[in-house]
C-alpha positions as a LaTeX table, in Angstrom:
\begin{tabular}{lrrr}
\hline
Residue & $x$ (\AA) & $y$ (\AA) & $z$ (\AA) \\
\hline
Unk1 & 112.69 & $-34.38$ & 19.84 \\
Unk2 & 112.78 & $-37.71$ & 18.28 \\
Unk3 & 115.31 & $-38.58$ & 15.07 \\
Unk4 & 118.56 & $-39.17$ & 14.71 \\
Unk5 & 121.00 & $-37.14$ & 16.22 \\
Unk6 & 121.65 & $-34.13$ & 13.57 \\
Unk7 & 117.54 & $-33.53$ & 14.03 \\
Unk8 & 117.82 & $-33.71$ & 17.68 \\
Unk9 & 120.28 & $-31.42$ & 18.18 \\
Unk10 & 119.93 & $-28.69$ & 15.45 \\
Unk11 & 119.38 & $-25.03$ & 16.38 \\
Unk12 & 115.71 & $-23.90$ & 15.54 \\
Unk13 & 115.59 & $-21.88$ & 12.55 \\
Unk14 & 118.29 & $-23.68$ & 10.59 \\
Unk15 & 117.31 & $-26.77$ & 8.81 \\
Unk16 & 119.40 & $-29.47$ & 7.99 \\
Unk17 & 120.51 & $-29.36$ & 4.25 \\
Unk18 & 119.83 & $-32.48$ & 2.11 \\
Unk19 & 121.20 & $-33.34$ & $-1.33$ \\
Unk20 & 118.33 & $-35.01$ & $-3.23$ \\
Unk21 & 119.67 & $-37.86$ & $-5.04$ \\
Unk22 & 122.97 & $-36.75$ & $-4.38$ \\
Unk23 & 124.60 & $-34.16$ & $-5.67$ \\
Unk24 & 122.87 & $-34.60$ & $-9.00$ \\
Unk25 & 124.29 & $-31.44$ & $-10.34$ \\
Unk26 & 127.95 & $-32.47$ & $-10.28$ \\
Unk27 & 127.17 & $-36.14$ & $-10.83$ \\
Unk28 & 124.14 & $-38.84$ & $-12.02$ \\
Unk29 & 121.58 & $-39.34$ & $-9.66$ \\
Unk30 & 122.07 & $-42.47$ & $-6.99$ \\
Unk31 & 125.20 & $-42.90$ & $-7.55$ \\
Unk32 & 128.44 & $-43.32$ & $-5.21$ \\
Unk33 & 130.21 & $-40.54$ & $-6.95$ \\
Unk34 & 127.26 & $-38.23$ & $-6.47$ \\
Unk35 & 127.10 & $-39.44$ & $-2.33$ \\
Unk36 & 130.38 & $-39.03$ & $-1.62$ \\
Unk37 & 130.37 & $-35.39$ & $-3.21$ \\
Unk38 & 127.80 & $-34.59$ & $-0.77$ \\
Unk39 & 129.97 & $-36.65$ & 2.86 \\
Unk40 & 132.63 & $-34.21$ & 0.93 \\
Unk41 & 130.95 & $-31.22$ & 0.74 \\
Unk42 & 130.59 & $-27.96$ & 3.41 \\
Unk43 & 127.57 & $-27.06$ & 1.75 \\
Unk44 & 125.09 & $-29.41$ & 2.75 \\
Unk45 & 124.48 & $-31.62$ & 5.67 \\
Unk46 & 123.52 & $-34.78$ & 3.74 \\
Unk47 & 121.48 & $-36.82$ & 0.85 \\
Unk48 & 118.82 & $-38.57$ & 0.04 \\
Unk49 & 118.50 & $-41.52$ & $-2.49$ \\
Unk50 & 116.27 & $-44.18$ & $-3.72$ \\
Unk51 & 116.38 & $-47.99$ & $-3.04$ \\
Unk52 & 114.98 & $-51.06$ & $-5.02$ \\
Unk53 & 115.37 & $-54.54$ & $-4.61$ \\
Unk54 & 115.72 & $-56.57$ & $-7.46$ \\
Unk55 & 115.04 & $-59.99$ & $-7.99$ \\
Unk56 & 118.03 & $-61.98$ & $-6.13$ \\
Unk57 & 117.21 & $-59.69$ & $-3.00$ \\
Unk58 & 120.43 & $-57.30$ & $-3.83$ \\
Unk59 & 119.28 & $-53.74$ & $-2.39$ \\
Unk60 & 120.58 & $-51.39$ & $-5.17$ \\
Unk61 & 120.15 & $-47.54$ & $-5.75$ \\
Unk62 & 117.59 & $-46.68$ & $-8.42$ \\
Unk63 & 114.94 & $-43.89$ & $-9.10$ \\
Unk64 & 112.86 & $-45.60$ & $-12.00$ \\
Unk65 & 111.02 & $-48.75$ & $-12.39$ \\
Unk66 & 112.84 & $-49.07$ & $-15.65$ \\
Unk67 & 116.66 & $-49.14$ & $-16.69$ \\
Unk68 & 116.21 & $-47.52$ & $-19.80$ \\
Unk69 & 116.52 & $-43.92$ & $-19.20$ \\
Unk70 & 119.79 & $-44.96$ & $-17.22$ \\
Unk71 & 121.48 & $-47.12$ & $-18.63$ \\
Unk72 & 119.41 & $-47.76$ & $-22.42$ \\
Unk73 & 118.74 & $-51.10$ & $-21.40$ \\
Unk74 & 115.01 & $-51.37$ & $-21.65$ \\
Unk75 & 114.07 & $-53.48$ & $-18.87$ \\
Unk76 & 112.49 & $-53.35$ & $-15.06$ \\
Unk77 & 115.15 & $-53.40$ & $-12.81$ \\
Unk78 & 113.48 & $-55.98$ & $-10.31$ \\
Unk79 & 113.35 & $-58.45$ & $-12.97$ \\
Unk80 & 117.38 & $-58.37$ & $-12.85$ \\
Unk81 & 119.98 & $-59.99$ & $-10.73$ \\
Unk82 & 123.13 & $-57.83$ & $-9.42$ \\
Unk83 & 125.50 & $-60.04$ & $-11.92$ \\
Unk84 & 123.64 & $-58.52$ & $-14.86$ \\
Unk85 & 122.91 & $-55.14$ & $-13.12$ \\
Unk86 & 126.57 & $-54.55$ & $-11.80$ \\
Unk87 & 127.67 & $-54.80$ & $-16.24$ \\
Unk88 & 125.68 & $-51.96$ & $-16.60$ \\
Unk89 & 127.19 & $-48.59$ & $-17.45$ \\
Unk90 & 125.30 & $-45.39$ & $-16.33$ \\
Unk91 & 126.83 & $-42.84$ & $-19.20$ \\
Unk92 & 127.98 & $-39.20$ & $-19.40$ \\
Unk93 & 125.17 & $-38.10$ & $-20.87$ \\
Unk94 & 121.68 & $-37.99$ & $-19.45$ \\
Unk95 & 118.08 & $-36.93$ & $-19.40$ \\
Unk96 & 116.96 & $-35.95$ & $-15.59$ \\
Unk97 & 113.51 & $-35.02$ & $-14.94$ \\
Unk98 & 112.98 & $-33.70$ & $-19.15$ \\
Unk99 & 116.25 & $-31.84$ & $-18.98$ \\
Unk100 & 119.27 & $-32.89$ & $-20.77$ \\
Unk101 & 122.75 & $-32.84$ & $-18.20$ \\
Unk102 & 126.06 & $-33.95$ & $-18.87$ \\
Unk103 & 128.25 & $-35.28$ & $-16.23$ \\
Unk104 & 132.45 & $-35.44$ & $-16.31$ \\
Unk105 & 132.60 & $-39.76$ & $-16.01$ \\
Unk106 & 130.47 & $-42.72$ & $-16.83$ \\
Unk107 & 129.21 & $-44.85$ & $-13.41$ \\
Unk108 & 127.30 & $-47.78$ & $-12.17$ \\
Unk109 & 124.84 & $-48.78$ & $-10.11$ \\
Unk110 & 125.73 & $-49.27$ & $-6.92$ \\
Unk111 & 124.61 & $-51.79$ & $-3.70$ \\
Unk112 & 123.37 & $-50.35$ & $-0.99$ \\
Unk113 & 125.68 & $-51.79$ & 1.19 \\
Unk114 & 128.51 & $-49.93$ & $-0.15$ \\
Unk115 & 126.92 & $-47.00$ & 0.32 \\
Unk116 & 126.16 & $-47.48$ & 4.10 \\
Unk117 & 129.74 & $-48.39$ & 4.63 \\
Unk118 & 130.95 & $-44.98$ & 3.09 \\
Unk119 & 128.34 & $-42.59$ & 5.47 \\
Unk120 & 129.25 & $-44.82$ & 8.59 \\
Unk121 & 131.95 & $-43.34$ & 10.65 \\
Unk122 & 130.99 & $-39.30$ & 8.94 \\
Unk123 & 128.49 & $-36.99$ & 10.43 \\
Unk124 & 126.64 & $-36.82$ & 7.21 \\
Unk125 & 122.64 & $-37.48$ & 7.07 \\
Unk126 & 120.99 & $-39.75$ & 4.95 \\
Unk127 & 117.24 & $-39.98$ & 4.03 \\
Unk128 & 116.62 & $-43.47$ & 2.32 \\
Unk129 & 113.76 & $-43.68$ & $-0.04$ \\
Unk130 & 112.33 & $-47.12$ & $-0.49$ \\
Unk131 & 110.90 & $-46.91$ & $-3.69$ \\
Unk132 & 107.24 & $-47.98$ & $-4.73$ \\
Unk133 & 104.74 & $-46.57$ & $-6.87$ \\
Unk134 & 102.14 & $-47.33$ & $-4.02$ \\
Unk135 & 101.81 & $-49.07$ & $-0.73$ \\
Unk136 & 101.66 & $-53.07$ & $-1.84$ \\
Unk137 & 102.05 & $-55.77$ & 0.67 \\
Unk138 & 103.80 & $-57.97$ & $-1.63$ \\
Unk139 & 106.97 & $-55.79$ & $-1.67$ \\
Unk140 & 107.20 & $-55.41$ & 2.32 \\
Unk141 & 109.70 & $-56.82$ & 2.82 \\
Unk142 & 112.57 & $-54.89$ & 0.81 \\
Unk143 & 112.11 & $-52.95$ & 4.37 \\
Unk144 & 112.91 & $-55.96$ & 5.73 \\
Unk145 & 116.11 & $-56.13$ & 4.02 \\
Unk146 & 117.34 & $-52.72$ & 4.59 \\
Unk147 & 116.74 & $-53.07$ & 8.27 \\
Unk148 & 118.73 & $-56.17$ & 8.08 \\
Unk149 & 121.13 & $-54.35$ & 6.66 \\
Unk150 & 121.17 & $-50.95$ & 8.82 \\
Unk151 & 121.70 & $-53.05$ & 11.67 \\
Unk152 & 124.43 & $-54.45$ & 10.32 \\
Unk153 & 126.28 & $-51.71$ & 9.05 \\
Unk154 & 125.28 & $-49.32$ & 12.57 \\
Unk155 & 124.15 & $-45.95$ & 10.85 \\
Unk156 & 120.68 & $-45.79$ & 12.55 \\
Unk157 & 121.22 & $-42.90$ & 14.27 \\
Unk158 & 122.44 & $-41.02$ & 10.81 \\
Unk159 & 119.99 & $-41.89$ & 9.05 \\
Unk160 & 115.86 & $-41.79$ & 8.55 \\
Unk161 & 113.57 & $-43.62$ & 6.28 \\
Unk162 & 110.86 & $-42.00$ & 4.15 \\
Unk163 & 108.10 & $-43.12$ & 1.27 \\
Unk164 & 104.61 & $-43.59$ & 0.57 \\
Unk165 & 104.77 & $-47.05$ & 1.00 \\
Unk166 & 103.75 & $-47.74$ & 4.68 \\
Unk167 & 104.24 & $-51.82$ & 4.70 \\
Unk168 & 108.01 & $-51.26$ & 3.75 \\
Unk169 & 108.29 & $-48.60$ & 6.33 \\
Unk170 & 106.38 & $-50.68$ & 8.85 \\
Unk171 & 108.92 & $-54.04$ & 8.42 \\
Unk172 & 112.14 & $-52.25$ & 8.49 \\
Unk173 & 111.47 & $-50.44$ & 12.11 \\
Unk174 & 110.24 & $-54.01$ & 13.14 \\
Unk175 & 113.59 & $-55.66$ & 11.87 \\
Unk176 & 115.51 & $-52.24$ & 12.82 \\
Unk177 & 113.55 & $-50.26$ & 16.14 \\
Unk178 & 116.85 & $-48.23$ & 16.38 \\
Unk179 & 116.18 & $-46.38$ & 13.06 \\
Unk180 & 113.80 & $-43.40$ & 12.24 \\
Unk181 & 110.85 & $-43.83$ & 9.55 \\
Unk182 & 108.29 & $-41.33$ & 8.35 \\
Unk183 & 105.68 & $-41.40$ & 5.90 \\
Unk184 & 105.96 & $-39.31$ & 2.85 \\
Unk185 & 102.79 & $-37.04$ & 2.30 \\
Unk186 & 102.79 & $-35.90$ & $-1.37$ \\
Unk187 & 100.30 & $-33.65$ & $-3.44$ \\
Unk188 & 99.59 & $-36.25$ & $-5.67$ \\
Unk189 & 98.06 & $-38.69$ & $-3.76$ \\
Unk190 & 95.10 & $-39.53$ & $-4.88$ \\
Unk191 & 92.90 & $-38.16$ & $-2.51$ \\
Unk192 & 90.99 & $-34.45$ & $-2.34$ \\
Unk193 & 93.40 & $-32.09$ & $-0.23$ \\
Unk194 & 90.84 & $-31.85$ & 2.82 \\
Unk195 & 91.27 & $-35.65$ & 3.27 \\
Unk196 & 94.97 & $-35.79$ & 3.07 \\
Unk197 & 95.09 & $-32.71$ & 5.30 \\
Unk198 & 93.09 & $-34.37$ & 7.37 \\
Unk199 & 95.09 & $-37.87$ & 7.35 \\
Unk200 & 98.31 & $-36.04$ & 7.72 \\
Unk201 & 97.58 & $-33.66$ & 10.45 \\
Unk202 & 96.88 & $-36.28$ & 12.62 \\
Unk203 & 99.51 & $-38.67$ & 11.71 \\
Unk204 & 97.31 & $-41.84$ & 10.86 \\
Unk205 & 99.75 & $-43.59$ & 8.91 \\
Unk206 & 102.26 & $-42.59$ & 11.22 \\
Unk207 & 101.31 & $-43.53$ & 14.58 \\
Unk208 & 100.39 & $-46.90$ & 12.75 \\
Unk209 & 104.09 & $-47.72$ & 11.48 \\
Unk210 & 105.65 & $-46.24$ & 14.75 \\
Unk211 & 107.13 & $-43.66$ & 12.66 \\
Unk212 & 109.26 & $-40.77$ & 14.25 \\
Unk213 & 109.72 & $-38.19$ & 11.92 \\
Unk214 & 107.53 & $-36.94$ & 9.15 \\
Unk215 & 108.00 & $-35.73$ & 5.44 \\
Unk216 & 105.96 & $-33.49$ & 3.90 \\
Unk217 & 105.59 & $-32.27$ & 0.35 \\
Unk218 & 106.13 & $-28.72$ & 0.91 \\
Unk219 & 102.80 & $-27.81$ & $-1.11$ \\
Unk220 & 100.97 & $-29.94$ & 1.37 \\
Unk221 & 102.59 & $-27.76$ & 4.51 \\
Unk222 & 100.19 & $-25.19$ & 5.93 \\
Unk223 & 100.54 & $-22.57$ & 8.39 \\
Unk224 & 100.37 & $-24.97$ & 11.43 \\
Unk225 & 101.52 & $-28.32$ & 10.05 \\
Unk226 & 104.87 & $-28.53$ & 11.62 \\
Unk227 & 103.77 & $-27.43$ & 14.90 \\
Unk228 & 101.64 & $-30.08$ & 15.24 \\
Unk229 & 103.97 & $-32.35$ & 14.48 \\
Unk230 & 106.69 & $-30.78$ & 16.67 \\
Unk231 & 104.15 & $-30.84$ & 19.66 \\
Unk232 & 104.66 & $-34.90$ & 19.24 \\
Unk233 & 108.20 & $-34.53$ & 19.36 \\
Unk234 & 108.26 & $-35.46$ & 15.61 \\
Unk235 & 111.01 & $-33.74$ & 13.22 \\
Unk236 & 109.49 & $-32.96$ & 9.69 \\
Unk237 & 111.41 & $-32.55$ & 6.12 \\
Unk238 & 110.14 & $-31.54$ & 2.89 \\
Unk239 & 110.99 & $-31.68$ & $-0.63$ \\
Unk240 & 112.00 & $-31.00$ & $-3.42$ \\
Unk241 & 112.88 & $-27.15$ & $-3.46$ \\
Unk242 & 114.53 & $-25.90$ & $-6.38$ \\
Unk243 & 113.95 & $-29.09$ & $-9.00$ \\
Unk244 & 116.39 & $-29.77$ & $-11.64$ \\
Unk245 & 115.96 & $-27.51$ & $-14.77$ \\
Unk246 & 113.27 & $-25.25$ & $-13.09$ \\
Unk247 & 115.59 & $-23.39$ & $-10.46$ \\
Unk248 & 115.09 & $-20.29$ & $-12.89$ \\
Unk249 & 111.71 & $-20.63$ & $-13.44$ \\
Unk250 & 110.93 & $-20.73$ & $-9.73$ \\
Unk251 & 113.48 & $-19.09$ & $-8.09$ \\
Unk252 & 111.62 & $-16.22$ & $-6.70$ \\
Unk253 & 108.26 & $-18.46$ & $-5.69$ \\
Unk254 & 110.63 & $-20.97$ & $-3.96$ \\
Unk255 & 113.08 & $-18.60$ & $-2.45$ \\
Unk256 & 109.63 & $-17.03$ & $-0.36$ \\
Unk257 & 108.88 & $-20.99$ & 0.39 \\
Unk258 & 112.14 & $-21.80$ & 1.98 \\
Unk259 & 111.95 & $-18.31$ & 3.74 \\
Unk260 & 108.50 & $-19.80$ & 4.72 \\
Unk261 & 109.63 & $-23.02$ & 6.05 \\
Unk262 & 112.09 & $-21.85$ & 7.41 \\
Unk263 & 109.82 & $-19.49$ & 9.41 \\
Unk264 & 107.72 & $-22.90$ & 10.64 \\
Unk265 & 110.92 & $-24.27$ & 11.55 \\
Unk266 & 111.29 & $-27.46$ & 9.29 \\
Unk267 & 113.69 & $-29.76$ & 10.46 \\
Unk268 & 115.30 & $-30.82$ & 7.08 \\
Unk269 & 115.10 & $-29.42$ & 3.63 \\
Unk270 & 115.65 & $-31.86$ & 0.34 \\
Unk271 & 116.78 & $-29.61$ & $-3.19$ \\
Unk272 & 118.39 & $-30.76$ & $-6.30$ \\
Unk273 & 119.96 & $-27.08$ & $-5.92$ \\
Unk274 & 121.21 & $-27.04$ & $-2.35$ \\
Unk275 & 123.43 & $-24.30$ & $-2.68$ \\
Unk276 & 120.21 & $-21.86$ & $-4.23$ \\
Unk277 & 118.34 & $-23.17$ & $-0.57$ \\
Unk278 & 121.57 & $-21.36$ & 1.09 \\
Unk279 & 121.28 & $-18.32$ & $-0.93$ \\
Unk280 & 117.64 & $-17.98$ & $-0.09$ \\
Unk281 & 118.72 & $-18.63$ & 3.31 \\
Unk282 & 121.50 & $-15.73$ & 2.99 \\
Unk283 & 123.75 & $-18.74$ & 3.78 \\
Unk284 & 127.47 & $-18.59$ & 2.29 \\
\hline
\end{tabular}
């Protein structure tokens, strides 16, 4: 099997646990106090989080095109240098994904080379998220940068790579072979669902980018999608079971789909709940 090492080596039937932007119940979303609750914590296996660069070419973790929701500055964050961004205060008090959460201490945004040098060393997995709203040539070369980086730092092997946008994805495994990059295939795509099936079952985009793993929007995953992807030697996660503020709401539909998955063998699972993913596993 291809991936880094935790994919390589897991037992079959027992995915590898991801924290999806962090541990976002316990703290804000991309931040270091969030990533280092999840290299801290038994209960999951690793994160995932989401990576802009901004306009002095400072790689920084951020979900939105805009700070306001953030920070209540109402600006885009690539339009911003880190000098101004690193002033910034992320507060207690927050509104993630419609529902309102409030977290013990303000934070900041932080670089992504801090982050990298806090995962190095631990056997925690990371899944970084370029973001993009689509695939646009002009922005290639943020994956550029985080290769750059990656090699730098040395966490290949920890770590894989995974977004719709398939120019980023295709510079940063030609500045960084070592590492592991996927396409992400989501529902809302805008094609019909035969066509992406279609696409994705065959791994266009991926065979074009070199990619060695796969993620999959877990509505997108049918009965034999994984197998086919296993049969290349390919590891495949999904996301995002158990969203923020709807774990109630869809606790019995997405217990049976991790039970499902599970079933398929899926290599990695990303939650904003991880610990309901372990109860639905019968994990303690």
């Amino acid at each position: 099997m291809l991936g880094p090492k935790i994919l390589r080596e897991r037992e079959k039937g027992k995915p590898v646990l991801v924290a999806h932007r962090g541990m976002v119940k316990q703290h804000q979303e991309n931040t270091l106090s969030g990533i280092k609750a999840a290299i801290a914590s038994d209960k999951v296996d690793g994160f995932e989080f989401d990576v802009v660069m901004i306009k002095d070419g400072t790689l920084v973790l951020f979900h939105d095109d805009n700070l306001k929701r953030m920070t209540g500055v109402d600006k885009d964050i690539r339009e911003t240098t880190w000098p101004e961004l690193k002033e910034l205060i992320i507060p207690k008090d927050l509104i993630v994904d419609g529902v309102p959460m409030s977290y013990p201490t303000e934070e900041r945004i932080p670089r992504l080379i801090d982050v990298l040098e806090e995962v190095k060393g631990t056997d925690c997995f990371f899944d970084l998220d370029m973001k993009s709203s689509f695939p646009k040539w002009s922005t290639r070369h943020t994956g550029t940068e985080v290769g750059k980086l990656v090699n730098q730092v040395g966490v290949a092997d920890q770590m894989v790579s995974t977004t719709i946008d398939f120019f980023m994805l295709y510079m940063l495994k030609k500045t960084c072979p070592a590492v592991s990059v996927g396409f992400a295939y989501d529902d809302d795509i805008p094609v019909s669902a035969k066509f992406l099936n279609w696409v994705m079952e065959r791994d266009i985009v991926g065979r074009w980018i070199n990619a060695s793993v796969t993620a999959l929007e877990y509505t997108v995953i049918d009965d034999n999608s994984i197998q086919k992807y296993h049969k290349r030697n390919k590891p495949v996660g999904t996301y995002t079971l158990f969203p923020l503020g709807k774990e109630t709401e869809l606790k019995e539909a997405h217990t049976k789909e991790v039970q499902r998955l599970v079933s398929l063998d899926v290599d990695w699972i990303e939650s904003d709940n991880p610990l309901m993913v372990r109860e639905a596993l019968g994990w303690s």
